[in-house]
N, C-alpha and C positions, 0 to 999 in steps of 0.2 A: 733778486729772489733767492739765488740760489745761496748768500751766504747767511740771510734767514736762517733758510733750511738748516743751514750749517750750523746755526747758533737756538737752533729751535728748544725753549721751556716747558717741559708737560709739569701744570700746576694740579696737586689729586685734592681737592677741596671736600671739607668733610660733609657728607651724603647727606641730601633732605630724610631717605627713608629710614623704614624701619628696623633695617639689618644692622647687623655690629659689623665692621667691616673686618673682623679678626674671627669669624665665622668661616669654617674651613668648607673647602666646595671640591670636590673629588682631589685629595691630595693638598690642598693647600688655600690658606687665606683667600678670601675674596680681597682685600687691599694688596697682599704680596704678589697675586694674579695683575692688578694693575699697572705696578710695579715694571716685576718683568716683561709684561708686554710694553710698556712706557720703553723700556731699556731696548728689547728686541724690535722696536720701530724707529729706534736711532734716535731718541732724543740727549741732545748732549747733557741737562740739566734736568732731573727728576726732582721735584719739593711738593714734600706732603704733608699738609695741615694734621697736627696730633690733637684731637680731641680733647676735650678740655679734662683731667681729674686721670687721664691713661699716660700709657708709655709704650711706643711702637718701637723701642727701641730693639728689642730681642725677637719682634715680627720681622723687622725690615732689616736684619744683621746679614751681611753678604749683599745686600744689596748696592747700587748706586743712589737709592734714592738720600737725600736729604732732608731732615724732620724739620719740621716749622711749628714749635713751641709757642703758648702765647706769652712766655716774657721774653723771649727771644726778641734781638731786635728785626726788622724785617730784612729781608734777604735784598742783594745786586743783584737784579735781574738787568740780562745782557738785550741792545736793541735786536728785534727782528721780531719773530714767531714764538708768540707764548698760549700756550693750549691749554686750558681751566677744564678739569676732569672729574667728573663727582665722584667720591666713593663709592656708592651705589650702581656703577655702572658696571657689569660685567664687559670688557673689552676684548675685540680683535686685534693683533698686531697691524693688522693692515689696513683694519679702520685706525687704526691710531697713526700708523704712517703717511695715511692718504689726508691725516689733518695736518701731519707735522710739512705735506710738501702741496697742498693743494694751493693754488692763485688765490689772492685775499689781497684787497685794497686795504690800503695803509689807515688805520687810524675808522677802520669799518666793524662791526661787529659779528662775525658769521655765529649762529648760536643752535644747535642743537637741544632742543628745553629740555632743562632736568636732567640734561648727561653733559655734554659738552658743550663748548667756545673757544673760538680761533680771534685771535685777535694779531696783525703786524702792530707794532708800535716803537718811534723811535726814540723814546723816551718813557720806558716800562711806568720808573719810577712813581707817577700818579696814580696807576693802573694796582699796583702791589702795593700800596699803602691802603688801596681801599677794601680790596682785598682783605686785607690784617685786621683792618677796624669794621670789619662789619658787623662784628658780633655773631650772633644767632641768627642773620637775617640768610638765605638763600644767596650763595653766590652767582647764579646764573641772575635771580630777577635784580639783583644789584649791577648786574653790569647791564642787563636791558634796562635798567631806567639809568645808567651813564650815557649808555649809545643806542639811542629808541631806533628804532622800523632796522631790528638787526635784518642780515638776510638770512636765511633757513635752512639747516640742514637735518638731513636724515638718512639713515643707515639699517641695512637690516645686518650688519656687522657689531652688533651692538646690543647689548638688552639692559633694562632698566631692572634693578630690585627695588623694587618700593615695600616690599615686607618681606616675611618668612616664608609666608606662601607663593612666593615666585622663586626658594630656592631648587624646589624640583624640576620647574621650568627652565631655572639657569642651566641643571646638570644633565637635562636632554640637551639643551642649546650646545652646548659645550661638548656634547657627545657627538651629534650630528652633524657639526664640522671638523668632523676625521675622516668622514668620510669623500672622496674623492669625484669629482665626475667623470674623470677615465677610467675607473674599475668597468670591471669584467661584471658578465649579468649577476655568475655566481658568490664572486666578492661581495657585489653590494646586498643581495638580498640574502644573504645566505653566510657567507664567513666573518662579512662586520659585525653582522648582527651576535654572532657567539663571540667575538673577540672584543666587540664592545660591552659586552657583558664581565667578561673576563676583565677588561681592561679598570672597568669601573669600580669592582671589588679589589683590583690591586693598587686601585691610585694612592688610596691613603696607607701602603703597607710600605717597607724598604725596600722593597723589589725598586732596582735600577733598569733601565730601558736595554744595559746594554748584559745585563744578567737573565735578561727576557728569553734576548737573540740567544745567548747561551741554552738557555731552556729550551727553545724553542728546535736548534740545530739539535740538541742532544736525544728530543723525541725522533726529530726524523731520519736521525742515522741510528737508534733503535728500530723504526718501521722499517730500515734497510735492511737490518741484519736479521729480521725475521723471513726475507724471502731465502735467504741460507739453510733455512731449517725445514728437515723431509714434512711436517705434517702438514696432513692436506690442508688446513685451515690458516696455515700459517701466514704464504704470501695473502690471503685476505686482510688479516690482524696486522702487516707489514703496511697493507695501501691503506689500512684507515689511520693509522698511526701515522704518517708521511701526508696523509689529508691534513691531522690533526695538527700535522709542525707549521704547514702553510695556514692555516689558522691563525696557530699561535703568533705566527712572525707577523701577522697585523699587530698583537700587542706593542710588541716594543717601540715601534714609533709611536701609536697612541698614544702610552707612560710617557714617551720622549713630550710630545706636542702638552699636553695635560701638566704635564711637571715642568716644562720649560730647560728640559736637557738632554736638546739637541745637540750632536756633535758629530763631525766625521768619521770619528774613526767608530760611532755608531753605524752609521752608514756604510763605510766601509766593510765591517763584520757583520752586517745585516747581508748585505749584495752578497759576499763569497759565501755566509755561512749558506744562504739559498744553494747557491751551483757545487756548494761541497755535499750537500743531501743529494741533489738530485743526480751526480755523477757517483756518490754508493750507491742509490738507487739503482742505476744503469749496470755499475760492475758486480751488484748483487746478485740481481736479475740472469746475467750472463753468465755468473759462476755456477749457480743452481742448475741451469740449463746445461751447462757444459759437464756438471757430473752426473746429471742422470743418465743424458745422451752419451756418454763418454769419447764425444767430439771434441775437440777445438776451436772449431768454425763458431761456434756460436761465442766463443768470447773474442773473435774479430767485430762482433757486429757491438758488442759489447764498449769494444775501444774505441767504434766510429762514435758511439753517444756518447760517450766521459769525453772524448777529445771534442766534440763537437762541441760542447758544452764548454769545455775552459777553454777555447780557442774562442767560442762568444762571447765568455766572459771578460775572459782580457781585452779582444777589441773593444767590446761597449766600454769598460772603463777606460782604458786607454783615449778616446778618441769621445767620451762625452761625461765623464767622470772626473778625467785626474784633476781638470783644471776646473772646477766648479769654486766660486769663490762665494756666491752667496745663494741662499733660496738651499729648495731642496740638490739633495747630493744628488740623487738618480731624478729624469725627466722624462727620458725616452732613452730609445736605443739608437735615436739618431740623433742629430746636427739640425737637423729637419724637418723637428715634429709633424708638421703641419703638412707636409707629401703625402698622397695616396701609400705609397709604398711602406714609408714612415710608419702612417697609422695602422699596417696590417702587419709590419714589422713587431710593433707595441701591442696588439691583439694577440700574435702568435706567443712574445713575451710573457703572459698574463699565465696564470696557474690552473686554468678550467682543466688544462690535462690530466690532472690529478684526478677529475672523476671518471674517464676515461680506463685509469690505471685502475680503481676501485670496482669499477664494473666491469673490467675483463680478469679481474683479479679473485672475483666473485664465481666465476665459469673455470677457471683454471685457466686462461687463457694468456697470463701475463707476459708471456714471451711472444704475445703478438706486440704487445705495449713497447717492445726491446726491440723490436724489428720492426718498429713504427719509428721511436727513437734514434734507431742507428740512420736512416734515411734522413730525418727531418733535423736534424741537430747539426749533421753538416750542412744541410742546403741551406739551412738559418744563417749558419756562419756565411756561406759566400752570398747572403741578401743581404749581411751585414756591410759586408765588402765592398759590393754594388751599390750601394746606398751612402757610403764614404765616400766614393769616388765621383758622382753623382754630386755630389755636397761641396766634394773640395774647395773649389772657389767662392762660395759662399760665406760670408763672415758669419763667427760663434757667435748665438746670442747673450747678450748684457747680462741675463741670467745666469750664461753659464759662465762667463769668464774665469777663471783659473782662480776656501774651507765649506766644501757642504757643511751646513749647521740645522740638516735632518735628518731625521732617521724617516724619510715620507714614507721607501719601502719597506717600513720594518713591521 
């Protein structure tokens, strides 16, 4: 099975419905969308039926895929795992992966109607000539009257376009899984919802994912540098601006997932550009106090939160970052997701503090926010600590083994 897998064909057959498959869908082709998820689910051989009188050529440029012309001759298809994928299918990468490695008897038909089919076969060759010569007829109902009583699949990983009016439906579908089921209550009902906003108007613009994070860092070391400034209103106008960066830094992975340009060193400057805010944050906060007061003591308490903060920062990448080879770059702050301690580790992680900071910042009272900070930022670090040590003998999961290829916390 597993050198199938290894030699696995996603075949994109051209769509029963009513859409053009060169119809752009937040950012990009509904066919170039199939494409790079085909690619991002490992398939070694991407070939895609060109419609008859067009040219995909300058659609599909960059890509891996392979066009299948009709005077073309027909294409070597290698034995194992060959996957028939309709044009009209909006795709998951991991609906599409979970076909390219799911069990399948040799020479059986698994058939998803109207979107997909899995076929093993050790001798393609019959299979792709019929394929080729079907003409105009429906590639799925030609291969169920090759291989009758297929067996059945279905996915809610998946949605069908059978006209134009399921493209609205596509671009909630496609919006909706960005979102996470580990966020925080405020993330999900409250910051996705303006950042997938945001996100949706920027998919079809040049904005890159990782020009986002830059945007996104440069408001909140703005909302920093307004807690500097003597007017009363000021540190107010600093925590909404510092709200509004942890907003924004949803974008960037959205664009990333949406546009299919994920990358590490996305993620990389996503993670630091976070703890470079929020430690100006801390030494803003501390500096303003220290010249009203014209103490010193309060930019001790000051250094406990900036250093508490790069001291967690380092650890968590160190010890569940560096070595991340596939899936998202950031998981958790542990080794261990799945521990009591872990998941309250991951909760204390999350950004709801920010409203915290907003509504003491609201009272004047932001320098309780800093002497909240200096206390909780070190003790985080030594639960980091605890929670490594804790772990140590436990093997890194699969997932994480030693290039994150997301921006998931962006």
């Amino acid at each position: 099975m597993s050198e199938r897998v290894a030699a696995a064909t996603l075949w994109i057959a051209r769509g029963s419905g009513r859409v053009d498959p060169k119809t752009p869908l937040l950012g990009l082709p509904l066919l170039s969308r199939a494409v790079l998820a085909g690619e991002r689910a490992g398939f070694s051989r991407i070939l895609v039926e060109e419609p008859s009188g067009e040219s995909l050529s300058g659609l599909l440029a960059g890509t891996r895929a392979e066009i299948l012309r009709e005077a073309d001759p027909s294409p070597r298809v290698p034995p194992g795992r060959l996957v028939v994928l309709s044009q009209s299918v909006l795709a998951d990468p991991r609906w599409l992966k979970e076909l390219r490695r799911m069990p399948a008897q040799a020479g059986r038909l698994e058939l998803d109607p109207g979107c997909a089919a899995v076929l093993d076969m050790e001798e393609p060759e019959a299979i792709v000539e019929m394929l080729r010569g079907r003409g105009g007829d429906d590639s799925f109902e030609t291969l169920a009257r090759r291989f009758p009583s297929p067996g059945l699949l279905s996915s809610r990983d998946r949605l069908e376009i059978a006209s134009p009016q399921d493209l609205r439906r596509a671009r909630d579908w496609l919006l909706s899984r960005l979102v996470k089921d580990t966020e925080g209550f405020m993330s999900r009902h409250v910051e996705r919802r303006i950042s997938l906003a945001i996100s949706r108007r920027l998919a079809g613009t040049r904005m890159t994912p990782n020009a986002m994070t830059l945007v996104s860092v440069a408001v909140g070391l703005a909302g920093a540098a307004l807690f500097l400034s003597p007017g009363p209103r000021a540190p107010l106008a600093g925590a909404l601006l510092v709200l509004f960066h942890s907003i924004l830094d949803g974008c960037d992975g959205e664009l990333a997932r949406l546009k299919f340009q994920e990358s590490r060193l996305g993620g990389v400057l996503d993670f630091w550009g976070d703890n470079v805010v929020h430690s100006a944050l801390f030494a803003a906060i501390a500096v303003s106090w220290s010249r009203e007061s014209g103490e010193a003591w309060s930019l001790l308490l000051g250094a406990a939160a900036v250093l508490g903060t790069i001291f967690s920062a380092a650890f968590v990448y160190r010890h569940t970052m560096a070595g991340v080879a596939e899936g998202p770059l950031f998981r958790s702050v542990s080794r261990s997701p799945g521990s009591p301690f872990a998941r309250l580790a991951d909760a204390l992680a999350r950004r709801d503090f920010l409203y915290l900071l907003v509504v003491l910042s609201a009272f004047g009272k932001e320098r309780w926010f800093l002497a909240l900070a200096a206390v909780g930022s070190p003790v985080y670090f030594l639960l980091l600590v605890a929670l490594a040590r804790a772990g140590r003998r436990e093997p890194l999961p699969a997932a994480q083994v030693a290039v994150g290829v997301d921006n998931l916390e962006n």
